[in-house]
OpenMM code with the backbone's topology and positions (N, CA, C; nanometers):
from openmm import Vec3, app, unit

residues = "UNK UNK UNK UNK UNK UNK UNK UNK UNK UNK UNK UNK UNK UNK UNK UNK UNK UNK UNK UNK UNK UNK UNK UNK UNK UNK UNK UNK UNK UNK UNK UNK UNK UNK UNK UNK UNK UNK UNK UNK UNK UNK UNK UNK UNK UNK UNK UNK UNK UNK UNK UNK UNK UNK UNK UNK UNK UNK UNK UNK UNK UNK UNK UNK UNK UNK UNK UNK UNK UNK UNK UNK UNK UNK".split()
positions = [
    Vec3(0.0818, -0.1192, 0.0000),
    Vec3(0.0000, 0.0000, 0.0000),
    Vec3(0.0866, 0.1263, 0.0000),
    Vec3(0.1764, 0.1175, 0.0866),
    Vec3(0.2678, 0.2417, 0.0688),
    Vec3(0.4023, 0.1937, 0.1937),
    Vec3(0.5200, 0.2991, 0.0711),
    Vec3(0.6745, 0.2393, 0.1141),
    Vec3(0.7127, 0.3922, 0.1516),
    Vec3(0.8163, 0.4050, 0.2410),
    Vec3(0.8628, 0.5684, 0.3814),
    Vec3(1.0185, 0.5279, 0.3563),
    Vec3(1.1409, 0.5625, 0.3098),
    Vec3(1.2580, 0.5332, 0.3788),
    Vec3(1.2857, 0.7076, 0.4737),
    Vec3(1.2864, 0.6295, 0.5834),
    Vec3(1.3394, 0.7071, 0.6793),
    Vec3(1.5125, 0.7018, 0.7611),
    Vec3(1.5594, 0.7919, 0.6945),
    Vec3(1.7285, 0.7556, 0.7340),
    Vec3(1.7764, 0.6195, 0.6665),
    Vec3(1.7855, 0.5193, 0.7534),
    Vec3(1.8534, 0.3622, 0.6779),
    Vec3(1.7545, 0.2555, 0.6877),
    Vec3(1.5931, 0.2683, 0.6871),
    Vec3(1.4823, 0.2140, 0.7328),
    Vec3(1.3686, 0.2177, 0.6595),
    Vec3(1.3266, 0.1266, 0.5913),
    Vec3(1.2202, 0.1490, 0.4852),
    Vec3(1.0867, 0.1319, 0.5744),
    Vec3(0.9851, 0.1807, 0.5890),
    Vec3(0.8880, 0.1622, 0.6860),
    Vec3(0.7576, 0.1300, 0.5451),
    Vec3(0.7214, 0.0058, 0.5467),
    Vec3(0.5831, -0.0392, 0.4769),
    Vec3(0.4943, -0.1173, 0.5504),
    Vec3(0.3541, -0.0696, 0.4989),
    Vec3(0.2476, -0.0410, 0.4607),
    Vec3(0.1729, -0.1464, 0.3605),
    Vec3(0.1130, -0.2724, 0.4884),
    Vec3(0.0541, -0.3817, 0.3456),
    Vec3(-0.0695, -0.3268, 0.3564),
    Vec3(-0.1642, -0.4115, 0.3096),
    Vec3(-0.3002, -0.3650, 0.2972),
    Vec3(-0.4173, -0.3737, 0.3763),
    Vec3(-0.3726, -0.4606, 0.4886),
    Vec3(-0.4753, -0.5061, 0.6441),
    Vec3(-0.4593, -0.3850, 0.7433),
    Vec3(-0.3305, -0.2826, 0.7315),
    Vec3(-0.3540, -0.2010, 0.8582),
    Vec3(-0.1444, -0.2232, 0.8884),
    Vec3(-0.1256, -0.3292, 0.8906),
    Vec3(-0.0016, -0.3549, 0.9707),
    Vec3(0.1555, -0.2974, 0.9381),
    Vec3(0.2532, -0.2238, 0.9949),
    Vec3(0.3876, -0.1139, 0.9665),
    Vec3(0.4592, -0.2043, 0.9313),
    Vec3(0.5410, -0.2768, 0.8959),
    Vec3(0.6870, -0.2847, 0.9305),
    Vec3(0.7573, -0.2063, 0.8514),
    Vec3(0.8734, -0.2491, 0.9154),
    Vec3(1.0412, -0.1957, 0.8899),
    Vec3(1.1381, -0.3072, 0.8561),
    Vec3(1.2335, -0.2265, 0.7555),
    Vec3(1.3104, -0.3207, 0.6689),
    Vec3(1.4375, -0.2398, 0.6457),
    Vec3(1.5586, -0.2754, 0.6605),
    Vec3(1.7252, -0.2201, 0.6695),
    Vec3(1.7013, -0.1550, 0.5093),
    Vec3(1.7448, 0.0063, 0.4648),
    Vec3(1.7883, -0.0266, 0.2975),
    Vec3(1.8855, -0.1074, 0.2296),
    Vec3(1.9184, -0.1495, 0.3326),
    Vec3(2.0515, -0.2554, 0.2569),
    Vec3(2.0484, -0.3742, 0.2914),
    Vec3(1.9004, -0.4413, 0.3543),
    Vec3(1.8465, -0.5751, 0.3930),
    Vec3(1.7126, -0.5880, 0.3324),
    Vec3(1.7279, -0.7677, 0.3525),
    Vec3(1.5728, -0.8239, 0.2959),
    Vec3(1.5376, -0.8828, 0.4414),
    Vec3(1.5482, -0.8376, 0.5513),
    Vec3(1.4890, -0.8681, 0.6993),
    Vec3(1.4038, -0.7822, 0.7207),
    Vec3(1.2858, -0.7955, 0.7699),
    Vec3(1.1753, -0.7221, 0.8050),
    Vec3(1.1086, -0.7241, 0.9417),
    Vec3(1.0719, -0.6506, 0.9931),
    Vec3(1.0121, -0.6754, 1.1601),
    Vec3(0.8683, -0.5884, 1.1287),
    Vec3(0.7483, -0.6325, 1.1999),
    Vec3(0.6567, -0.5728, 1.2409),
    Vec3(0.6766, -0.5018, 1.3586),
    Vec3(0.6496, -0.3472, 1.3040),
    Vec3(0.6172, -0.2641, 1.3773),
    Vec3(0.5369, -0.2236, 1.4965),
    Vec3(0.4230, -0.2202, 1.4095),
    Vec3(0.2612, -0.1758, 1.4624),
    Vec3(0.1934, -0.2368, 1.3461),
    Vec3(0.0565, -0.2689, 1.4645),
    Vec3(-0.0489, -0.3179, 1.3859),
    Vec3(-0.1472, -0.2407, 1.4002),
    Vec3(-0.2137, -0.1958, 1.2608),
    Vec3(-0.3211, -0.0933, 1.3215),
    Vec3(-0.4841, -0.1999, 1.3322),
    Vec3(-0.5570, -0.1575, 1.4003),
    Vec3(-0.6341, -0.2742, 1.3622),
    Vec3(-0.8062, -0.1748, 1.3384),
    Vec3(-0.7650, -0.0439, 1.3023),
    Vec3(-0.8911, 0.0129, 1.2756),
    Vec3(-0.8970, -0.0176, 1.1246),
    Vec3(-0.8696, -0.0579, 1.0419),
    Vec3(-0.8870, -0.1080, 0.9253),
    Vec3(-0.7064, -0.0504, 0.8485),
    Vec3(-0.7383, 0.0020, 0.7280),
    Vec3(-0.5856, 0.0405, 0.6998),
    Vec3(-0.6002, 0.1869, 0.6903),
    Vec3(-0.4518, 0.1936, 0.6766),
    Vec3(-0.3599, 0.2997, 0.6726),
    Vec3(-0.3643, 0.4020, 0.5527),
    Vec3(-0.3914, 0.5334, 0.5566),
    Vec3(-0.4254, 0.5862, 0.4239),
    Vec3(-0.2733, 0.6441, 0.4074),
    Vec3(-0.2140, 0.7319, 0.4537),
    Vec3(-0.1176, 0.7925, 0.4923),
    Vec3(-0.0337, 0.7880, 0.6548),
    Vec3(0.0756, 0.7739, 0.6073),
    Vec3(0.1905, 0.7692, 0.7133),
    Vec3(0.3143, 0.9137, 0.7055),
    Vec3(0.3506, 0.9505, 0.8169),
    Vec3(0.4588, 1.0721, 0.7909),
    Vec3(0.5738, 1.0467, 0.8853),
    Vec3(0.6858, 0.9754, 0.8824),
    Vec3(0.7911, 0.9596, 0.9994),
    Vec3(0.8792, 1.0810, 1.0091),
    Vec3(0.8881, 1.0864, 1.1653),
    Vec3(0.9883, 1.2567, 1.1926),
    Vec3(1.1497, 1.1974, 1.1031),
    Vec3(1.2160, 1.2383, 1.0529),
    Vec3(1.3404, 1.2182, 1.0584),
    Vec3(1.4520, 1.2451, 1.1457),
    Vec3(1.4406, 1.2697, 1.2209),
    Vec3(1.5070, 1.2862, 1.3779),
    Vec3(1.4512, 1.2077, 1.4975),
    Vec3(1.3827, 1.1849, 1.4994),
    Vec3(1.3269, 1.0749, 1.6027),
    Vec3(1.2124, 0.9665, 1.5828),
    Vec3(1.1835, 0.9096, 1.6814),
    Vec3(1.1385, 0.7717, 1.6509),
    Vec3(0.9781, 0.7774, 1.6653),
    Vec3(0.9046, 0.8772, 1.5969),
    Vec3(0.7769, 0.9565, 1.6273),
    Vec3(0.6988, 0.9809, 1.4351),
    Vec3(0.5583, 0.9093, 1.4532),
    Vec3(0.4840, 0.9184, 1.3158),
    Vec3(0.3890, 0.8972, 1.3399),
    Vec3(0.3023, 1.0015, 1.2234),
    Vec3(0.2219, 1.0546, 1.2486),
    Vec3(0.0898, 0.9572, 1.1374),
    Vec3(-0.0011, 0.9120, 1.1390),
    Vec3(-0.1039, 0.8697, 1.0458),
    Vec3(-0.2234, 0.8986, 1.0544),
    Vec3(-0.3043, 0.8657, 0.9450),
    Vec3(-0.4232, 0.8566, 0.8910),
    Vec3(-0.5060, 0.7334, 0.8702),
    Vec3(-0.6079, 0.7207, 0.9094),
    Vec3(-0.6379, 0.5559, 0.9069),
    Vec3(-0.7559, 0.6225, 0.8440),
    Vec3(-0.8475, 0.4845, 0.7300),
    Vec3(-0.9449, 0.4511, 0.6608),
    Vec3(-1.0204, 0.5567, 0.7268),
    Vec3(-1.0738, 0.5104, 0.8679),
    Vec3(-1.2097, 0.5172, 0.9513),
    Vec3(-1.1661, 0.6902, 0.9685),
    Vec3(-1.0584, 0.8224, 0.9230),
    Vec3(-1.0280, 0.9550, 0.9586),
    Vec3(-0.9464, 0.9202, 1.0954),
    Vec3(-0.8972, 0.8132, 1.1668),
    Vec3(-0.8818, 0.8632, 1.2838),
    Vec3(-0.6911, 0.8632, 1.2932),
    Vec3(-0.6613, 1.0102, 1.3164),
    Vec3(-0.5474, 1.0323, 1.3289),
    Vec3(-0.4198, 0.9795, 1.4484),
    Vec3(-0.3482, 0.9338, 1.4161),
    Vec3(-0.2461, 0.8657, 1.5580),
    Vec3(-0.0847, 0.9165, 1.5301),
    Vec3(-0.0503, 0.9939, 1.6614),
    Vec3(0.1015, 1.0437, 1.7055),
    Vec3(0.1218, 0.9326, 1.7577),
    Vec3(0.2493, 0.8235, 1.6836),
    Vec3(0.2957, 0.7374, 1.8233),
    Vec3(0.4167, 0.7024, 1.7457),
    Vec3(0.5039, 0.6636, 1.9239),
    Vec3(0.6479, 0.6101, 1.8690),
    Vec3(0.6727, 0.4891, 1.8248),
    Vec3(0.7123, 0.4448, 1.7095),
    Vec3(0.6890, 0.2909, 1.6589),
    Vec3(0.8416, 0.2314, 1.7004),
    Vec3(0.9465, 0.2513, 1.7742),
    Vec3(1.0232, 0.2011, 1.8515),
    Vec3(0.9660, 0.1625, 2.0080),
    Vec3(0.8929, 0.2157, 2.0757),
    Vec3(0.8499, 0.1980, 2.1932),
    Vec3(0.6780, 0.1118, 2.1983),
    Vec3(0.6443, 0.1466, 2.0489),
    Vec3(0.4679, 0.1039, 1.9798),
    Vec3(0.3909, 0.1919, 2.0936),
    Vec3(0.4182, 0.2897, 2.1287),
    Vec3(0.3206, 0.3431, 2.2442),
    Vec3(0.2541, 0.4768, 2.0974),
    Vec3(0.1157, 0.4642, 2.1724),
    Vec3(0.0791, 0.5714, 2.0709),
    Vec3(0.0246, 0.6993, 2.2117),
    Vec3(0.0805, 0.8201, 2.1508),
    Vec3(0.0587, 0.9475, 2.2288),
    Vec3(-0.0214, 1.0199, 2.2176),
    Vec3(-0.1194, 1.0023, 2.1056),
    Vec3(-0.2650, 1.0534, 2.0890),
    Vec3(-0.3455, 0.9985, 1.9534),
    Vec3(-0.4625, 1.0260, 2.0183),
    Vec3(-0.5494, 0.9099, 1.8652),
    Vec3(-0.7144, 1.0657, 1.8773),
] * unit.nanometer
topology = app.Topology()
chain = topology.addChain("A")
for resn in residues:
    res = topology.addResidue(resn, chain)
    for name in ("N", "CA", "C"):
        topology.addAtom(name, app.Element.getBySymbol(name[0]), res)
């Protein structure tokens, strides 16, 4: 659905809702976050810290750190 490289970190976007992250210079991947309000329309990662910002299907907006998975407002 949609691909982010942030610094050395490709951050995608399948089509159920769910983040991961992938090295640019690897085929290893980790799940992030799972969103589970349906999917993801848009994603925006800070480039200085470990903080992004989205858009989900249903309008509902989420600040959270996807190193810690804590989300800081919805």
């Amino acid at each position: 659905m949609n691909m982010i490289l942030a610094g050395s970190q490709w951050y995608i976007q399948d089509g159920k809702g769910k983040i991961f992250s992938m090295g640019k210079d690897s085929d290893i991947y980790n799940e992030v976050y799972n969103f589970q309000e349906g999917s993801v329309k848009d994603i925006v990662a800070s480039p200085s810290h470990n903080f992004a910002a989205s858009i989900g299907q249903n309008g509902m907006v989420k600040v959270w750190d996807y190193v810690k998975k804590n989300v800081f407002s919805q």
